[in-house]
N, C-alpha and C positions, 0 to 999 in steps of 0.2 A: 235950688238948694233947700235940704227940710230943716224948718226950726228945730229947736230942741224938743218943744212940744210935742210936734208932731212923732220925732224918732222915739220918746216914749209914750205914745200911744200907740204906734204899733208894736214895742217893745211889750205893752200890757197886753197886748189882742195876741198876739206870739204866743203869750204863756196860757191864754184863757179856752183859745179855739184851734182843734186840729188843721194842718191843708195838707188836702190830697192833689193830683198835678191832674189833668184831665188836657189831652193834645187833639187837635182838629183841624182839618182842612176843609175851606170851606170855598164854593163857588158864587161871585159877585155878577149878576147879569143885571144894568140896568138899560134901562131904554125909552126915551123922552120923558127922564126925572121919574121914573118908576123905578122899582128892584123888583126882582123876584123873587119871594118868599114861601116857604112851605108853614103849613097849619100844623105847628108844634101836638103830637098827641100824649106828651111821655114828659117827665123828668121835670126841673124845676122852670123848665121854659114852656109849661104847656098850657093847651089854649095862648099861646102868643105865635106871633108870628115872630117867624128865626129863620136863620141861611141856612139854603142847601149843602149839606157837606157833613163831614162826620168822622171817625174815627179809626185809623189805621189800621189793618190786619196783616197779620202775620206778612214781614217779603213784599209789602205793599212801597212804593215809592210815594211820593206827597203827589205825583199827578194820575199816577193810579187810584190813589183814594181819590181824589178829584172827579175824577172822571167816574167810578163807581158809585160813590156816592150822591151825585148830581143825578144817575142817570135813576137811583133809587130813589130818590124822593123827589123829585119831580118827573120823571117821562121824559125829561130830555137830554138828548146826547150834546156833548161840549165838542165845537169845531174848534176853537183855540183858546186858547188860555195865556195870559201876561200878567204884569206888575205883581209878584208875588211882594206880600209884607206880612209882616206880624204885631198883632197886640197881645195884652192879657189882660183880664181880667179875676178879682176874686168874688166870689158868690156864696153868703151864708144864707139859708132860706133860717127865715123867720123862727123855725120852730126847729133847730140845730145846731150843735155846738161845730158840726165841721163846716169847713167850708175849703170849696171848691177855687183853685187856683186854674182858669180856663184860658189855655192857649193856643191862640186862634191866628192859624197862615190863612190868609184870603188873596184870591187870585181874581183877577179878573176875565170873567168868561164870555163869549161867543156863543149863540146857542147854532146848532147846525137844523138849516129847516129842511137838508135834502133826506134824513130820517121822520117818520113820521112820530108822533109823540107817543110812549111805549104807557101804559094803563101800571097803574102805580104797583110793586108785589105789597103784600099785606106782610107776607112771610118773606123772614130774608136767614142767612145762614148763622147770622149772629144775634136773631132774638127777630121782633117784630119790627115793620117800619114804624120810625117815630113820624111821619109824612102822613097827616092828613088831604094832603094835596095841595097844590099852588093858588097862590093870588100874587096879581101884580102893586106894589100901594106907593103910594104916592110918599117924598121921604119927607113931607111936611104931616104926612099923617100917624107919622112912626113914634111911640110916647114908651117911656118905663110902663105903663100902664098896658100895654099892648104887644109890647115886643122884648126879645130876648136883651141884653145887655150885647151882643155881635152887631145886633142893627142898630142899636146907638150908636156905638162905636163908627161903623160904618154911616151913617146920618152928619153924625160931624163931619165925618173924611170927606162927605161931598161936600156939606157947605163951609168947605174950605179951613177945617179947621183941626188938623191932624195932630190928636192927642197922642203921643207915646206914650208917656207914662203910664203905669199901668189903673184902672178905674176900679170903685169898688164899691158893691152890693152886696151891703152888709146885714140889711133887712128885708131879704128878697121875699115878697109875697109870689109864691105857689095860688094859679090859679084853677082852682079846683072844678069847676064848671064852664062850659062856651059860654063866652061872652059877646057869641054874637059875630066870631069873626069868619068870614065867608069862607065857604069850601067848597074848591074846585075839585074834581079829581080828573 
């Protein structure tokens, strides 16, 4: 339950800063305490490492974008997919008055290894891929420092510790240069 406090601080943040809703489906493959991540190159998660998955098109069902989007930023095709849930998150980068209300279905995926891994598109129908290619990391390596607000989120849920409510980065620093973080394509 919120204090009183609390309902009028977000009552003050209401009045001060726009939200837009941004919807996502995103694909979770982990495998002896790794995930698989794509090399963010775009948008307020970039140079960080983020989940594969993305944004629904036109007549698209949630495991059609699953499946499409997995198969575009990373090269590989999903055998099965389970446990659907969802979070959200909200995201003001540092230097904007809007912010971002980001709602994110993650399913749990299978990779199939009887397709061979497909060579990433640079070009996709709805703009560039935001996929500088996969790493696998380990989710004790996963920090606000590195990764999107989806893998934190996700970082808790493994170590046991499934936040609902919804989280919030409100000083989000936009990383403007690699910092280093490996790319695979």
């Amino acid at each position: 339950m919120k204090l009183k406090t609390e309902i009028l601080k977000e009552k003050n943040m209401e009045s001060k800063y726009s939200v837009s809703n941004h919807f996502g489906v995103y694909g979770v493959a982990v495998v002896n305490g790794k995930i698989l991540c794509i090399n963010n190159n775009a948008g307020p998660y970039k140079n960080r490492y983020d989940v594969p998955g993305g944004s629904q098109e036109s007549w698209e069902g949630l495991t059609e974008t699953l499946s499409r989007e997995f198969l575009e930023e990373t090269g590989y095709t999903i055998k099965t997919y389970s446990n659907p849930r969802v979070y959200d998150s909200f995201v003001r980068e540092t230097t904007s008055f809007d912010v971002v209300h980001h709602i994110m279905v993650f399913y749990d995926v299978e990779l199939d290894n009887s397709f061979e891994k497909q060579d990433l598109p640079i070009d996709l129908l709805d703009g560039l891929n935001d996929s500088d290619g996969i790493v696998w990391v380990d989710f004790d390596n996963i920090s606000e420092e590195n990764s999107s607000p989806l893998l934190l989120k996700l970082k808790k849920e493994y170590k046991g510790r499934f936040e609902l409510d919804k989280s919030q980065f409100l000083n989000w620093k936009v990383i403007e240069t690699d910092r280093g973080i490996r790319h695979i394509k």
